[in-house]
C-alpha positions, 0 to 999 in steps of 0.5 A: 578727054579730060574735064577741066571746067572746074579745076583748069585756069589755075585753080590747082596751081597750074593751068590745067589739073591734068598737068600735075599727073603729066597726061597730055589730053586729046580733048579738054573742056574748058569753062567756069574759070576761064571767063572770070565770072562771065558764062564762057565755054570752050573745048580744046583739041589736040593734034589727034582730035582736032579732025573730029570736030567739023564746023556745026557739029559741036555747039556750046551755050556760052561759047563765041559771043564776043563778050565771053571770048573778051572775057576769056582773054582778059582772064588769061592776062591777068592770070599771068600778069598777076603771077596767079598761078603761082599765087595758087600753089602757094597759098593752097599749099598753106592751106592745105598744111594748116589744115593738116596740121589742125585735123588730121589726127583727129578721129573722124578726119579721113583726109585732107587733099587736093591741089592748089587751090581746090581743096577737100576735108573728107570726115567719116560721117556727113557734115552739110550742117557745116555749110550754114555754120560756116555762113554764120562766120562769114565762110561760104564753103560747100559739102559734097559727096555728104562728108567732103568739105570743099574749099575753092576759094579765088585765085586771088586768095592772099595768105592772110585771107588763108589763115582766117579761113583756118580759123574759121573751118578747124573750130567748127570740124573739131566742135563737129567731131566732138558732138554726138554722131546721129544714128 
C-alpha cells in the first residue's frame, strides 16, 4: 500500500510519487488533489488487492457523492488537457535548482529535496518563525518536522510565479541563518 493523498495527482511531476521509484502498488490512497479543492476520496486497487475489498467493508467520508466524483474527473481533464504534469516537473526542477543554487552552501542548510512540485528546505535548527515572516511577504508556506520548509505550491505554478517565490524564501533562510541561534 502506498499513501498518495498528497503527493499523487501530479504534485511531483508525474501522477503518482511512486512512479518516479518504479514500484507498482496493490493499493493506493487517493484524495486531496484528486477533487481540485472539493473533499474527495479514493482507493485504488490492484490486481492482487482488488478481492480484498468487498462491498460495505470500506467506507470513505468524501468519496462517491456525485459532486466530488464530477470533481475528480474534471480534475483529471484538466491535468491532461493543460499538460499540468509536465508543468510540474519543470517549474519544480526550476525551483528546486534556484533554491540549491541560493542555499545549499550556506551553514545551516541540510538539504534541499523533493520532486516536481513538493519541495523541502531542511535547516539545522527549527525555523516555524518563517512561516509568518513568509506571510508578511505574501508567501504562505509551512514547516514541518521544526526545520523543513515545505513548498507545495499549485500545479499551475508558472515559471515567473517560481522566481518570486525564490526571492521571496532565500532572503528570508540567509537573514535566519545569520541571526543568533536560541539555546
Amino acid at each position: 500500500m502506498i499513501d498518495e493523498v498528497q503527493c499523487g495527482m501530479g504534485r511531483t511531476g508525474k501522477w503518482f510519487a511512486h512512479q518516479w521509484a518504479g514500484i507498482q502498488p496493490d493499493v493506493m490512497p487517493l484524495a486531496k488533489g484528486l477533487g481540485s479543492g472539493v473533499p474527495i476520496g479514493a482507493v485504488v486497487a490492484g490486481p492482487r488487492a482488488a478481492d480484498i475489498f468487498q462491498p460495505g467493508n470500506h467506507g470513505t467520508t468524501f468519496g462517491g457523492n456525485p459532486l466530488a466524483m464530477r470533481a475528480g474527473v474534471e480534475t483529471i481533464k484538466i491535468i491532461e488537457e493543460e499538460g499540468l504534469l509536465e508543468n510540474a516537473a519543470v517549474v519544480g526542477a526550476h525551483l528546486k535548482a534556484a533554491f540549491a543554487k541560493q542555499l545549499s552552501s550556506l551553514p545551516g542548510v541540510k538539504d534541499i529535496r523533493g520532486q516536481g512540485l513538493m519541495l523541502g528546505i531542511e535547516l539545522d535548527r527549527p525555523c516555524g518563525v518563517l512561516t509568518q515572516r513568509a506571510a508578511e511577504q505574501g508567501l504562505l508556506m509551512s514547516v514541518t518536522a521544526d526545520s523543513v520548509i515545505r513548498l507545495v505550491p499549485p500545479l499551475i505554478l508558472s515559471l515567473a510565479e517560481a522566481d518570486e517565490i525564490v526571492a521571496i524564501v532565500c532572503p528570508l533562510v540567509q537573514q535566519f541563518l545569520a541571526e543568533p541561534v536560541a539555546p
